[in-house]
N, C-alpha and C positions, 0 to 999 in steps of 0.2 A: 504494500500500500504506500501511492506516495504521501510524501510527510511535507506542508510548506509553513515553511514560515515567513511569520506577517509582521513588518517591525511598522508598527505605527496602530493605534487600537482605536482610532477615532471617528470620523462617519464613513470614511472612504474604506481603511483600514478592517473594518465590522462587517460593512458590505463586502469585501473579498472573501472576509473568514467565512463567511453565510453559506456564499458563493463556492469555496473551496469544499467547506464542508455536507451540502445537499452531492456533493458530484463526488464522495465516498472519499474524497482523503482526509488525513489527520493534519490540523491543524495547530501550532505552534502560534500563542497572538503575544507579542510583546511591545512595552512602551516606556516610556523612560523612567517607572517602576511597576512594582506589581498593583498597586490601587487601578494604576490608570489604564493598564491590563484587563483587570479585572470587571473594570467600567466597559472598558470594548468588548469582551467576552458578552457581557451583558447585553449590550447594544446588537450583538449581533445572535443572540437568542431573543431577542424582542424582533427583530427582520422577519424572523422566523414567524413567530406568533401573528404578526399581520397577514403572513403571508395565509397561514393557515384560516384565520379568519374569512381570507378573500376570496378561500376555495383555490389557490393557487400552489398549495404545498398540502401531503396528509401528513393529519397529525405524527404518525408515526416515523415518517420522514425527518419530521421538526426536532421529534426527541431525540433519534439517531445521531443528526449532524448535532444539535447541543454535545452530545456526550463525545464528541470529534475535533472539539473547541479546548485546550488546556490555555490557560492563561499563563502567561510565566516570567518572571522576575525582567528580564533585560536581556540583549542581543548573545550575550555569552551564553544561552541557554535554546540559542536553534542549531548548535554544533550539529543534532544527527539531521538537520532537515535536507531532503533532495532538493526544493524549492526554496528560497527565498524573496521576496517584494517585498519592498520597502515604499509606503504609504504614508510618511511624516509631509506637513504643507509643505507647499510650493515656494520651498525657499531653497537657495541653491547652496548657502554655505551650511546651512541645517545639512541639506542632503548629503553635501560634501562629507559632511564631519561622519553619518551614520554609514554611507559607503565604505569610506576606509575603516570602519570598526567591523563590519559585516564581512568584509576583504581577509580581515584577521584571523578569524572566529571559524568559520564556517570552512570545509573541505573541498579541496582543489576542481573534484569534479561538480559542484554545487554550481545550479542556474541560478544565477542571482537578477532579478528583473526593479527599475524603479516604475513607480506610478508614476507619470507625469504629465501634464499637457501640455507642455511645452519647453520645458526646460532642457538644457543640451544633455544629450546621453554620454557625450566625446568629453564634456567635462567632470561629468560624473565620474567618470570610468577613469579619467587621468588622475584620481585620487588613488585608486588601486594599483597593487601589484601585479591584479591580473584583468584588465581592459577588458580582453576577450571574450569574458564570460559576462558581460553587463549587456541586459539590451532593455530598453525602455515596453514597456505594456501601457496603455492610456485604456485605464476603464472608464468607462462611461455611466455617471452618478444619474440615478441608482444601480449600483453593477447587479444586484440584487436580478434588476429586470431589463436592463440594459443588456442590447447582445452582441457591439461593437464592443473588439477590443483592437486597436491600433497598435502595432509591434514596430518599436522604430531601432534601428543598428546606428551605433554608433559608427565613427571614424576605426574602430581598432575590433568592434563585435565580430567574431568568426560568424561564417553560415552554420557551424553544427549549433551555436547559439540560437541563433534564429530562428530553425530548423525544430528545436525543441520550446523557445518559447509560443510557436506558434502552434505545436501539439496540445501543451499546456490550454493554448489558448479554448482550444477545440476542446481537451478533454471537462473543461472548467463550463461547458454547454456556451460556448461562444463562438463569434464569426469575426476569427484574424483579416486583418487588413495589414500589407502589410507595406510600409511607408520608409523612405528616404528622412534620414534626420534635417529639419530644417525648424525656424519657429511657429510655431502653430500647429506645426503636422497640417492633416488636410483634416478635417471637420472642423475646426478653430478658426483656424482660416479662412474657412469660405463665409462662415457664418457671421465672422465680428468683420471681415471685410464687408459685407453686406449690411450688417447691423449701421456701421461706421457710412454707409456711403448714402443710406436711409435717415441719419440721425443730422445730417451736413445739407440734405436738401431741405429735410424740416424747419431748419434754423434758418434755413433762408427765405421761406414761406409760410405766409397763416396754413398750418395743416392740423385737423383735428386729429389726432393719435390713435384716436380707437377706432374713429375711421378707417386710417392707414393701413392698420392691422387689419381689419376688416378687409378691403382690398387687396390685400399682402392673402390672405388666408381663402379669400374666393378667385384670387387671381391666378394661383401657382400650385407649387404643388408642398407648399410648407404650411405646417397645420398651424400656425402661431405667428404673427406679426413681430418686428423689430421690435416694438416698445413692449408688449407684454411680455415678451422673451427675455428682454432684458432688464423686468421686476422681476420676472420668473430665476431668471441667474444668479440675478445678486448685485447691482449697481458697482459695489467694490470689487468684485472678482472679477466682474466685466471691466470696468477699464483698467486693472490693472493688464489685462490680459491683453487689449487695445493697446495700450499705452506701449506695450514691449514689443508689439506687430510695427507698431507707427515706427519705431526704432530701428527696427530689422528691414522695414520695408518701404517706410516715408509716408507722404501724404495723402494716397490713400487708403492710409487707414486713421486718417482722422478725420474728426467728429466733430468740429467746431466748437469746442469745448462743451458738448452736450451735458457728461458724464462729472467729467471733474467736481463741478460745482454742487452737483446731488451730491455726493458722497463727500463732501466736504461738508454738508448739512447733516450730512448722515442721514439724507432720504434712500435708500439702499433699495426702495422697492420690497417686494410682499415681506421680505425678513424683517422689516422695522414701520412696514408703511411709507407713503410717500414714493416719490418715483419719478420714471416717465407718463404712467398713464396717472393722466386726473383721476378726481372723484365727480362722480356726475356722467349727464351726458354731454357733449360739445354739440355744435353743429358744423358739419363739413363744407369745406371750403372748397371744393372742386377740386383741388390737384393732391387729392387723396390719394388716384390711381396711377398720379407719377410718381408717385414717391417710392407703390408696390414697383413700379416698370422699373425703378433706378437699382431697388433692392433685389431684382431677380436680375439683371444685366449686370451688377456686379458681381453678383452669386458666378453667375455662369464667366462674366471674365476673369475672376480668380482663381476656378476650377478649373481653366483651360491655361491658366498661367500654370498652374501643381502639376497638370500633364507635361509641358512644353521642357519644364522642366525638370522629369523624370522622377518626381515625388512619388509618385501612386499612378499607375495606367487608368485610366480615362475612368474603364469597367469598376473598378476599386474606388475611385473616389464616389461616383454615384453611388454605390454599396453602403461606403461610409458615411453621407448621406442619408440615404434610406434609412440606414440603424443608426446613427449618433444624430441626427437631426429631427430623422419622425421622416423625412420628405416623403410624398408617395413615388415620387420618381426623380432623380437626381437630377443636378445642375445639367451637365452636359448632355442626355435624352432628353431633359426638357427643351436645351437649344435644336 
């Protein structure tokens, strides 16, 4: 039976062990002690319990993977795992510092994978002794019910790496994509390029928001419009995510300072209230449906930029699409 271990116990972290656990292997959950271990264990037999509630898992299923779940003090205690992912936030010297301790600890032929959405794998991996065996995994929250997982190779990842994170991916009931390191990967990308080029026409016109989305969601093939996507995400994890695109890749991917200024309010959208979309109704202002045309024209010219240059083949990014975005049919067959 395989054995993985989980260094990170938090929502992302609970949702793999769930994840790991329903699909019969033993799970290893640690976090920067046992309390907070023990918290994640938790969290991720409560996954469970919804699940079973919603008719989506049996009961007996639920109990199984629980008793598949051990909680356990800190990273020097996944020594026997075949797997390891590491699941700590989106920070890079965080990651850094847990990489080289996982490097340490764990056995030479050990698949060591980071969660990420975008962070370099080529620098993670330069923390360790052994590069070769690091390849980035991007689950897609809730992983729980989420069936993208994105497999990105670093600069130094062999292919028997990749080779077996993408079994992994499969054995874990999920659909590998598998992706060219750059920022964003492609579902990030297409989605905040789009979000970003929807958020820069608004600012330039009276446009009612929930209109927008409204045309956005009856015009295409995305089930959710810009603005409520982006209360739905999270206003802070959105432009952070934005802001490091705009970096890597310039001006279009900014916003006309949309975002900044929410989240400097700490209007964060549905986690705190406040946001992009009002309260109320608006009334539309007629260039509702340019604003959908501008957010599926960039969708589709960002997605055709990931092909051009060798991110993801055409077939794969629409895929990653369809499952990390909901679309009923990707950017590129839409065009």
């Amino acid at each position: 039976m395989t054995t993985v271990g989980i260094v990170g116990a938090g929502t992302m972290g609970a949702e793999i062990a769930h994840v790991a656990a329903v699909a019969g292997m033993q799970v290893l959950l640690a976090d920067a002690d046992a309390e907070r271990a023990a918290q994640g264990r938790d969290r991720a037999v409560a996954i469970a319990a919804r699940r079973v509630a919603k008719g989506r898992l049996e009961p007996a299923e639920a109990d199984a993977a629980a008793g598949r779940i051990t909680a356990v003090g800190g990273i020097t205690d996944l020594a026997p795992a075949d797997v390891v992912i590491e699941a700590v936030p989106e920070d890079l010297g965080l990651k850094t510092r847990v990489h080289a301790e996982i490097d340490r600890v764990v056995a030479p032929g050990t698949l060591v994978a980071t969660n990420t959405s975008g962070l370099s794998v080529t620098a993670l991996a330069d923390a360790t002794a052994t590069p070769s065996r690091l390849v980035g995994l991007h689950f897609f929250n809730p992983a729980s019910t989420m069936r993208l997982v994105e497999v990105i190779a670093g600069a130094a990842t062999d292919e028997d790496t990749v080779s077996r994170a993408i079994d992994l991916a499969g054995a874990l009931g999920k659909t590998p994509v598998r992706v060219r390191e750059c920022p964003g990967f492609v579902v990030n990308r297409v989605l905040v390029r789009a979000m970003a080029e929807a958020y820069r026409a608004a600012a330039g016109a009276p446009v009612d928001r929930r209109a927008a989305d409204q045309a956005v969601a009856e015009g295409g093939p995305a089930p959710m419009g810009p603005f409520a996507l982006g209360d739905l995400v999270g206003l802070d994890v959105l432009e952070s995510i934005r802001a490091d695109l705009e970096a890597a890749y310039g001006d279009r991917f900014d916003d006309s300072g949309t975002l900044a200024p929410l989240v400097a309010q700490g209007r964060l959208g549905r986690k705190t209230g406040g946001g992009l979309v009002p309260d109320g109704d608006g009334s539309p202002t007629g260039t509702e449906p340019v604003v959908a045309a501008i957010y599926y024209a960039a969708a589709m010219d960002e997605a055709r930029r990931l092909a051009d240059e060798g991110v993801a083949s055409p077939g794969d990014i629409d895929l990653a699409m369809r499952l990390g975005a909901g679309w009923e049919q990707g950017p590129l067959a839409a065009g």
